[in-house]
C-alpha positions in Angstrom: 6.4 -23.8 -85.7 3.4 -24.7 -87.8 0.0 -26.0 -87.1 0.8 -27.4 -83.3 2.4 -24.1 -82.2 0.0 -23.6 -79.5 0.0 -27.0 -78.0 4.2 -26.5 -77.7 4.0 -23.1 -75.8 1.0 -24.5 -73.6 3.5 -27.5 -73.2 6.5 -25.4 -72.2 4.1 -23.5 -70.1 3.2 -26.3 -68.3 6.5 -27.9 -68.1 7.7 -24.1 -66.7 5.2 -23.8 -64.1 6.2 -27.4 -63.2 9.6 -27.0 -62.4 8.9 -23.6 -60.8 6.6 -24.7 -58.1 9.0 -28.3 -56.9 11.6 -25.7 -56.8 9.6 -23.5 -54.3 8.3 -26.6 -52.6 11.9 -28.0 -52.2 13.1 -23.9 -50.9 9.7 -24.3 -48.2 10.6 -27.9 -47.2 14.3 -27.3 -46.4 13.4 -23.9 -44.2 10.9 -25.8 -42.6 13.2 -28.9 -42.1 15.9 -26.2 -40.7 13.3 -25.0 -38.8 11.8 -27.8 -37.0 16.1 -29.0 -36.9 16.7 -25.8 -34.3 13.6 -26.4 -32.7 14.9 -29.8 -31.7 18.2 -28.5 -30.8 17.1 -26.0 -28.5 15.1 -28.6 -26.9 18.5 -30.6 -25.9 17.8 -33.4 -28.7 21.4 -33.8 -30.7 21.8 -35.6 -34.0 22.8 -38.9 -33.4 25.4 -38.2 -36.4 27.2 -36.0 -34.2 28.8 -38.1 -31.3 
């Protein structure tokens, strides 16, 4: 790899660690939009999507 060898891995490191934590953010925001979804269902409110 040569002289920058370091700066790649840190690179792919980075990008890694990246992509890994929107992937868990996306996972946490869609249980917590499902969540808060039910909540408002049981609560009587319907989607207005659903006539």
């Amino acid at each position: 790899m040569g002289p920058h060898a370091a700066f790649i891995w840190l690179s792919y490191a980075a990008v890694t660690v990246t992509v890994i934590g929107l992937i868990l953010w996306l996972l946490a925001d869609g249980w917590k939009q499902r969540a808060e979804l039910a909540a408002l269902e049981r609560q009587g409110v319907k989607r207005r999507s659903s006539h």
